[in-house]
C-alpha positions as CSV (number, residue, x, y, z in Angstrom):
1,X,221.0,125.8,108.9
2,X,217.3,124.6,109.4
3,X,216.8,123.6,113.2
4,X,215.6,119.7,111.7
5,X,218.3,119.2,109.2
6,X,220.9,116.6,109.4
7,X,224.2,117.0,111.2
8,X,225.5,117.6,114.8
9,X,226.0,114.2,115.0
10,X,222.1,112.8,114.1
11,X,220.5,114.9,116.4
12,X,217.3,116.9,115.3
13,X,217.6,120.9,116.9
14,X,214.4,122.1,118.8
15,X,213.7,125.5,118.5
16,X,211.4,125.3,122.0
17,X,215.1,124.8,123.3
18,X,215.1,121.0,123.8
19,X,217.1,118.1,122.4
20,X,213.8,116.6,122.0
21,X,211.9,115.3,118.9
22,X,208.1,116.4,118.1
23,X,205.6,115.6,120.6
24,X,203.2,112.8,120.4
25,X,199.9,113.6,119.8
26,X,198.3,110.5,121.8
27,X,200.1,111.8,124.6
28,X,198.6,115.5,124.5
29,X,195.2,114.3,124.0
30,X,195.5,111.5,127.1
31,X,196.4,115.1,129.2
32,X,193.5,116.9,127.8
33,X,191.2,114.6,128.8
34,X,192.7,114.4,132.4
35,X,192.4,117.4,133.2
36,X,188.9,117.7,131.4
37,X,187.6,114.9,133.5
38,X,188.9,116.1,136.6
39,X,186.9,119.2,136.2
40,X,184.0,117.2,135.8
41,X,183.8,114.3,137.3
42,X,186.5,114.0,139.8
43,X,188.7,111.2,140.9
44,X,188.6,108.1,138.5
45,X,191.0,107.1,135.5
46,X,191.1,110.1,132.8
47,X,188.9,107.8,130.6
48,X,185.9,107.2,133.0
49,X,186.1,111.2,133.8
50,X,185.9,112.4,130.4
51,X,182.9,110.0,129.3
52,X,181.1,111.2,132.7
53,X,181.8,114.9,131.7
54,X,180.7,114.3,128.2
55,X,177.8,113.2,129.2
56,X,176.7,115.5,131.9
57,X,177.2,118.9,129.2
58,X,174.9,116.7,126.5
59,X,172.1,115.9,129.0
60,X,172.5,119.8,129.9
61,X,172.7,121.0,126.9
62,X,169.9,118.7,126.3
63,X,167.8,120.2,129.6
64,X,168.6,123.5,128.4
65,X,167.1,123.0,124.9
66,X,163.8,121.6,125.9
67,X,163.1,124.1,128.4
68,X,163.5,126.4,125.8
69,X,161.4,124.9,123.3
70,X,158.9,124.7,126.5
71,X,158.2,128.6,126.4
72,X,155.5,130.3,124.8
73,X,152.6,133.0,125.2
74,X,148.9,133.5,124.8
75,X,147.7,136.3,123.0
76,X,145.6,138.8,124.8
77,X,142.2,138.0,122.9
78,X,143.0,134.3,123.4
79,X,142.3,131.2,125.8
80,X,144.4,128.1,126.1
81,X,143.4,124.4,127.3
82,X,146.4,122.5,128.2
83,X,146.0,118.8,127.7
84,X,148.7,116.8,129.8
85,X,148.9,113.2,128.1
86,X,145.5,113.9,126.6
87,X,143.9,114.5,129.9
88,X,142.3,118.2,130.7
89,X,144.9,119.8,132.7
90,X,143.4,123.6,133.4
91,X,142.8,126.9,131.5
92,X,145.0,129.2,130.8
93,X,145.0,133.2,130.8
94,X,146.9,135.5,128.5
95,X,150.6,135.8,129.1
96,X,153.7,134.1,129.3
97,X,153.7,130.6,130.3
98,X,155.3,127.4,130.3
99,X,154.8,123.6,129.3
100,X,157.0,120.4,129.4
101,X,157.7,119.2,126.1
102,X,156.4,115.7,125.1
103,X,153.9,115.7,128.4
104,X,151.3,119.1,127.6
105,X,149.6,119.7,124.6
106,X,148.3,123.8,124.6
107,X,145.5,124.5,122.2
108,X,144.7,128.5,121.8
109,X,141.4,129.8,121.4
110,X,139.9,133.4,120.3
111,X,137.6,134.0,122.3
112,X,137.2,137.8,121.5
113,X,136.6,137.4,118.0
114,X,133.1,137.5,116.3
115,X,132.8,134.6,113.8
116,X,130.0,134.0,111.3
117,X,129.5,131.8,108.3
118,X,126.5,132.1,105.9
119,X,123.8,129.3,105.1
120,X,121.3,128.8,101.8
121,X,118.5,126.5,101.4
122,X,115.0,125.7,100.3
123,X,112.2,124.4,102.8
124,X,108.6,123.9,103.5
125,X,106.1,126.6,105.5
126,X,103.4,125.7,107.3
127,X,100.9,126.0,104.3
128,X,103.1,123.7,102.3
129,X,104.8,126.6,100.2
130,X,108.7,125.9,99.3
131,X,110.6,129.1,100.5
132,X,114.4,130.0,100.0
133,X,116.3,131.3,102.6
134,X,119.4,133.2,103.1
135,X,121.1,133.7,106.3
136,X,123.9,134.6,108.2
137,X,125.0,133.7,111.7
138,X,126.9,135.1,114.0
139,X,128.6,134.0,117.4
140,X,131.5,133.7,119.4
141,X,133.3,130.9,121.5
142,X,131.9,131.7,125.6
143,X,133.5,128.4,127.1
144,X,136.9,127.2,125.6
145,X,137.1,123.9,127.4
146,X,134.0,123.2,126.1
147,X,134.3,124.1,123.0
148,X,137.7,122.1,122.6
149,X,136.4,118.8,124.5
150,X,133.2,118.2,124.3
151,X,132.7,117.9,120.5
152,X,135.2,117.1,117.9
153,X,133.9,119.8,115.2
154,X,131.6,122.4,117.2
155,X,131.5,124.5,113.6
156,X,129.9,121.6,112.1
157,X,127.6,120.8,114.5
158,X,126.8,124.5,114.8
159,X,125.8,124.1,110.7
160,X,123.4,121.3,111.3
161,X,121.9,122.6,114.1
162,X,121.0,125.9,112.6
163,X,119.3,124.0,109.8
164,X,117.6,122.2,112.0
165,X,116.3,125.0,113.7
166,X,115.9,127.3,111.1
167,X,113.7,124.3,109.3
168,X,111.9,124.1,112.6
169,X,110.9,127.4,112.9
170,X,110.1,127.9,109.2
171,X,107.7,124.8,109.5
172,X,105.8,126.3,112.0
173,X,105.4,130.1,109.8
174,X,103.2,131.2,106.7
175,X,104.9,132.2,103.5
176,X,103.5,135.6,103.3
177,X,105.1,136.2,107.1
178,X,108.5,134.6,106.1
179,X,108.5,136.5,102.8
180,X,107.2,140.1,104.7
181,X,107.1,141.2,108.4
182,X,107.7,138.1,110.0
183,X,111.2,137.9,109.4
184,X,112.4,139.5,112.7
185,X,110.9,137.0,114.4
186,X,111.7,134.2,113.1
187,X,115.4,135.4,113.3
188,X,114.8,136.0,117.1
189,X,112.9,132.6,117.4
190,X,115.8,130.7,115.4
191,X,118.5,132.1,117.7
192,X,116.7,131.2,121.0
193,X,115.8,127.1,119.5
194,X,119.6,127.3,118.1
195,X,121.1,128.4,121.2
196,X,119.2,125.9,123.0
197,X,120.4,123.1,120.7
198,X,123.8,124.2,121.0
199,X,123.8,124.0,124.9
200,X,122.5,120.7,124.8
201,X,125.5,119.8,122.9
202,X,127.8,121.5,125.2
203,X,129.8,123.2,122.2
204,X,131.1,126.0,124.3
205,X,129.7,128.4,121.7
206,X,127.0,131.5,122.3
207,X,125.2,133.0,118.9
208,X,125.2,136.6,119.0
209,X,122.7,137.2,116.1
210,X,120.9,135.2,113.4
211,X,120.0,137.8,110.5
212,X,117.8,136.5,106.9
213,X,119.2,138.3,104.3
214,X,117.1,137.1,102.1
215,X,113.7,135.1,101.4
216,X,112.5,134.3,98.4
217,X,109.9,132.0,96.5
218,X,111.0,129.5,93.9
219,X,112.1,131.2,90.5
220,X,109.2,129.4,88.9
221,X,106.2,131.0,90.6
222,X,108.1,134.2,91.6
223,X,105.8,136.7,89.3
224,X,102.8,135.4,91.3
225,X,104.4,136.1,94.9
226,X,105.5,139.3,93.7
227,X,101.9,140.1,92.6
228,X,100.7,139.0,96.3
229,X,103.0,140.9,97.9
230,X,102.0,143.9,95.7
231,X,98.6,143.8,97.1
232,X,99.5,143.2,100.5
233,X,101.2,146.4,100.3
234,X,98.5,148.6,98.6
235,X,96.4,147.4,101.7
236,X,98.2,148.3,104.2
237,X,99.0,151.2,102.4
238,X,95.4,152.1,102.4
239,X,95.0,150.9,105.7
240,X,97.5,153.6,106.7
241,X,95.7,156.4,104.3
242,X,92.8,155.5,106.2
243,X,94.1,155.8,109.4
244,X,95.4,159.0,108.7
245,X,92.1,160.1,107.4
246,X,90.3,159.3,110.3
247,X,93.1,160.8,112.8
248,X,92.4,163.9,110.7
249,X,88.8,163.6,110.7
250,X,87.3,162.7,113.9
251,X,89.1,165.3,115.8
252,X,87.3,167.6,113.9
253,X,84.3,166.6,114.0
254,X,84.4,166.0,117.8
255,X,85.2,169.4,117.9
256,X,82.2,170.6,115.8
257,X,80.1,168.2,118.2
258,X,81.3,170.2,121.3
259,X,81.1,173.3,119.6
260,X,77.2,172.2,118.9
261,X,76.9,171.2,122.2
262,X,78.2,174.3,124.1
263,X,76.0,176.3,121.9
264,X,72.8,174.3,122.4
265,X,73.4,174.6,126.4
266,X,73.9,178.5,125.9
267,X,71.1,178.8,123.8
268,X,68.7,176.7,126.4
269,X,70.3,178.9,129.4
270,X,69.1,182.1,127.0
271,X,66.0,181.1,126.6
272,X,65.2,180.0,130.4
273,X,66.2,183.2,131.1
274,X,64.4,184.9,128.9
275,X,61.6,182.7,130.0
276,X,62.1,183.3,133.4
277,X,62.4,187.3,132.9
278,X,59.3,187.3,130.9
279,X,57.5,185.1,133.4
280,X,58.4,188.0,136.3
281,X,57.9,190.8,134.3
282,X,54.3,189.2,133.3
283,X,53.7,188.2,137.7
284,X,55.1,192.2,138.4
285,X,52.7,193.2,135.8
286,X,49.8,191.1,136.9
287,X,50.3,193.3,140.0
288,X,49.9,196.5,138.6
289,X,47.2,195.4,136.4
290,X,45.4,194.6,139.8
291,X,45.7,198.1,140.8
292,X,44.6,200.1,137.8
293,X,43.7,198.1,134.9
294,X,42.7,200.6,132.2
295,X,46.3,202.5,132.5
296,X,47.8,199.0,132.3
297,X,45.5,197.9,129.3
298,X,46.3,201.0,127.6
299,X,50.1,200.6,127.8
300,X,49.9,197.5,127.2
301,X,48.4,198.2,124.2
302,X,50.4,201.3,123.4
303,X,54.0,199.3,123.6
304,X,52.2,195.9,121.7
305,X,51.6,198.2,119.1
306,X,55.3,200.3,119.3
307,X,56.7,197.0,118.8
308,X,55.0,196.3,115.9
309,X,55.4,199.2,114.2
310,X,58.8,199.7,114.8
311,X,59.4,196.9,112.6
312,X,57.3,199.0,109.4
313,X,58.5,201.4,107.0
314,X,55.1,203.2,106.7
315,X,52.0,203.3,109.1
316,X,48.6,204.8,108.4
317,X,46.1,205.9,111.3
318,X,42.6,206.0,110.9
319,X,41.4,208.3,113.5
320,X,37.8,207.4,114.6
321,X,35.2,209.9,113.5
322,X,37.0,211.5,110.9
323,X,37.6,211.0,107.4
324,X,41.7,212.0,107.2
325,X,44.2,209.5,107.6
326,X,47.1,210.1,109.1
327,X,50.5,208.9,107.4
328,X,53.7,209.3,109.6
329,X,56.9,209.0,107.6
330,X,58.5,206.5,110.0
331,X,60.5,205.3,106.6
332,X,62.7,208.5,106.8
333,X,62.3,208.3,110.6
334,X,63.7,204.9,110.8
335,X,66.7,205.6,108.2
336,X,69.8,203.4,109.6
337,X,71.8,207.0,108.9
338,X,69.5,209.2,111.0
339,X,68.7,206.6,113.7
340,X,72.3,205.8,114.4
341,X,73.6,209.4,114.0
342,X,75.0,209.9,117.5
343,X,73.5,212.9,119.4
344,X,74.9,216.6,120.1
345,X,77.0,216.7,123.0
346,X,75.1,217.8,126.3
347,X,72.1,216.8,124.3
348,X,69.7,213.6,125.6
349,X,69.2,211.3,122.7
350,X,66.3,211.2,120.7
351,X,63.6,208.6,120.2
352,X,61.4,209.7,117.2
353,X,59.1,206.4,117.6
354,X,58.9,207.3,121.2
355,X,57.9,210.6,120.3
356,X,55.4,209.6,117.2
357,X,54.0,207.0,119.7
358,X,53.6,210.0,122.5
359,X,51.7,212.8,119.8
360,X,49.4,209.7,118.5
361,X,48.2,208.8,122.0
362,X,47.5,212.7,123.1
363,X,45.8,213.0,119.6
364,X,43.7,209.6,120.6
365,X,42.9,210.8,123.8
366,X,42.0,214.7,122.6
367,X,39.9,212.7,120.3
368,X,38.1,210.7,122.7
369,X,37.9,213.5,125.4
370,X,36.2,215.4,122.1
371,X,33.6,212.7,121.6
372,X,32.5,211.9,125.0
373,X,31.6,216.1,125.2
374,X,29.6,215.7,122.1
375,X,27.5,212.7,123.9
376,X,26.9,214.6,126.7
377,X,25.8,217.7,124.8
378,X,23.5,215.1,123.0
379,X,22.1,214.0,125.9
């Protein structure tokens, strides 16, 4: 029989061993929250304990949670400004950090990263021609506070300021630089007036580089720019062959100078000493001539007329008082074979004008010895 049905004289069976009926839940539930509240909160009526206890493991719980959501970390190529109720509280580094919810506000920069946008537009040179321009800028964020406080949109204001700057420089520039070799420099002049600008500002941002893609005339008159530029380049083309022609050229012809030079000065040294030589020889001679002037006459006379005829194929002699002339065969004598035949060994080398020269003046003076006996015979 079931421990709750009827019988044994209207009394229920409790199989937890009592005569008992079921407990009351009201009853279990008012222990529960004595005990609970005792753990808590202490002394006190099990109500005021419970609600105390209750309360204290919400507003932990609570605690717990917004500490929690309080955590977070900077990247490594980033900066944070932390803003506590709107007001610049400090900078932060990378790394793990903290902030109380509801009081700091953290804003994260990258710093590290290299941004750039691109910019188009049209605008006036200094000699009133209407250019296009292409250009792309770069830069990167140097001062994070800066560039989170002092400006609302430092992008934007970077835009306008490198038009403005851009525009200014431009302004100032001929079309034929902007369009050829002055681009360099105007990039290098834009990023100096832009940087300027943006430190005025106080943006927080430093440009890196300013490069013109591209610059252009008008599509309307761009067949007559292109025919300017054409001829721009032929002459410095030209310039360049020229240039290089002339490096080529005057070298040489320097050279040719000094090689002129050199062999004027050796020629003038030759003939000063040739000078000089013949000017002693003639004082050494003078001397001699001092001491016996017919023998120096007649050698004189004798090597005047070696010289001369060593120079002719053929000579005649017309020996006074007689009526034969006398032909010497210097043409075979003087053959370049025979004359520059080297001599026998042991032998003294020959001079057969020497020798000619020799026979003619014994003949001359046989002759003249023969006609001064005749005189005196006469007599």
């Amino acid at each position: 029989m079931a421990w709750n049905e009827p019988g044994g004289n209207g009394k229920q069976r409790d199989p937890w061993g009592g005569d008992q009926g079921p407990p009351d839940l009201d009853e279990a539930f008012r222990k529960f929250r004595e005990k609970l509240g005792g753990a808590l909160g202490g002394g006190g009526t099990g109500d005021a304990r419970f609600n105390s206890g209750v309360i204290g493991l919400v507003l932990l719980l609570i605690f717990g949670v917004w500490f929690y959501l309080g955590i977070y970390v900077i990247d490594e190529q980033e900066r944070a400004v932390v803003l506590r109720f709107g007001r610049y509280h400090q900078t932060l580094d990378p790394g793990l950090n903290w902030k109380p919810r509801l009081m700091d506000q953290v804003v994260p920069v990258n710093v590290t990263k290299e941004r750039q946008y691109a910019s188009e537009g049209r605008m006036l040179t200094q000699d009133e021609n209407i250019v296009e321009l292409q250009i792309v800028v770069q830069y990167n964020i140097s001062d994070v506070k800066s560039f989170v406080l002092n400006v609302r949109d430092p992008e934007f204001s970077l835009r306008q300021a490198t038009e403005s700057a851009l525009r200014h420089v431009v302004g100032s520039t001929r079309l034929d630089q902007v369009l050829s070799e002055g681009r360099g420099q105007i990039s290098d002049e834009v990023k100096v007036k832009l940087q300027s600008y943006l430190d005025n500002y106080g943006t927080g941002i430093q440009v890196v580089k300013i490069t013109i893609q591209e610059a252009r005339p008008p599509a309307q008159v761009k067949a007559a720019f292109d025919d300017v530029i054409k001829a721009k380049e032929d002459e410095e083309r030209l310039k360049n062959e020229a240039s290089a022609y002339a490096n080529g050229i005057v070298p040489e012809a320097r050279g040719r100078a000094q090689r002129m030079l050199e062999e004027a000065a050796a020629y003038r040294g030759k003939v000063v000493a040739e000078a000089q030589g013949e000017a002693q020889r003639f004082e050494k001679l003078l001397a001699e001539y001092r001491k016996a002037p017919e023998v120096t006459r007649e050698r004189l006379y004798l090597d005047a007329v070696q010289r001369v005829m060593s120079a002719s194929s053929k000579v005649l002699v017309d020996v006074p008082g007689g009526n034969n002339v006398l032909y010497l065969p210097l043409d075979r004598m003087a053959r370049p074979g025979e004359a520059a035949a080297a001599p026998r060994q042991g032998a003294a080398p020959v001079d057969p004008v020497g020798e000619v020269a020799d026979e003619v003046v014994d003949r001359l003076r046989r002759e003249s010895a023969t006609g001064t006996g005749r005189a005196r015979e006469r007599r």
